[in-house]
C-alpha positions, 0 to 999 in steps of 0.5 A, spaced: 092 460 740 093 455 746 099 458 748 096 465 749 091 461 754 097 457 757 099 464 759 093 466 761 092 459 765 099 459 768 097 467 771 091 465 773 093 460 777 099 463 780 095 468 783 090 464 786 096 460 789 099 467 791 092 469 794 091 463 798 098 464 801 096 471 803 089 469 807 090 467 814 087 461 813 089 456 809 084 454 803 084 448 800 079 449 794 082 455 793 090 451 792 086 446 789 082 450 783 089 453 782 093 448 782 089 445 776 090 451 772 097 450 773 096 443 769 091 445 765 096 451 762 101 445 761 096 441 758 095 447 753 102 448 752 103 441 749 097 441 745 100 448 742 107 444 741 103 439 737 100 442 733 106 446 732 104 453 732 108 458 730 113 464 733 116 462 740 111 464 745 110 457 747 117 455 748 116 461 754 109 458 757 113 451 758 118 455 761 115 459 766 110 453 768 116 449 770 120 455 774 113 457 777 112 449 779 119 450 782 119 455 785 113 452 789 116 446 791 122 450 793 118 454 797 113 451 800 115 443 799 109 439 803 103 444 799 103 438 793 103 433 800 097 437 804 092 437 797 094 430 796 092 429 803 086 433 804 083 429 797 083 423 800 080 425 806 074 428 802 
């Protein structure tokens, strides 16, 4: 049940990543509610490992969470900076 929401989660907040990426401008709220369903998906992920859950679904969720964060940090390296700054501005 948690790793069928961590994959909906990590969906969701890959495409709100990919929608900010393809607006003009840049929206931080938009980076921000993505980025916090990116961790929330790695939250449900580990709460599915500890209550051990069966079939290997879960084991594909923690993957995927950690390509897409790669793949983020590789392409766009200061986007974790950006958020971090535009937080404590606020």
């Amino acid at each position: 049940m948690f790793s069928k929401y961590s994959i909906g989660l990590i969906i969701l907040g890959s495409l709100l990543l990919m929608l900010n990426r393809l607006i003009s401008g840049y929206s931080e709220p938009l980076a921000l509610i993505g980025f916090l369903l990116l961790f929330a998906a790695a939250g449900t992920v580990f709460i599915a490992l500890l209550k051990r859950e069966p079939g290997q679904l879960k084991v594909w969720s923690l993957s995927v969470f950690f390509v897409i964060l790669f793949v983020i940090t590789w392409a766009e390296p200061f986007e974790i900076l950006r958020m971090m700054t535009w937080l404590k501005n606020i």
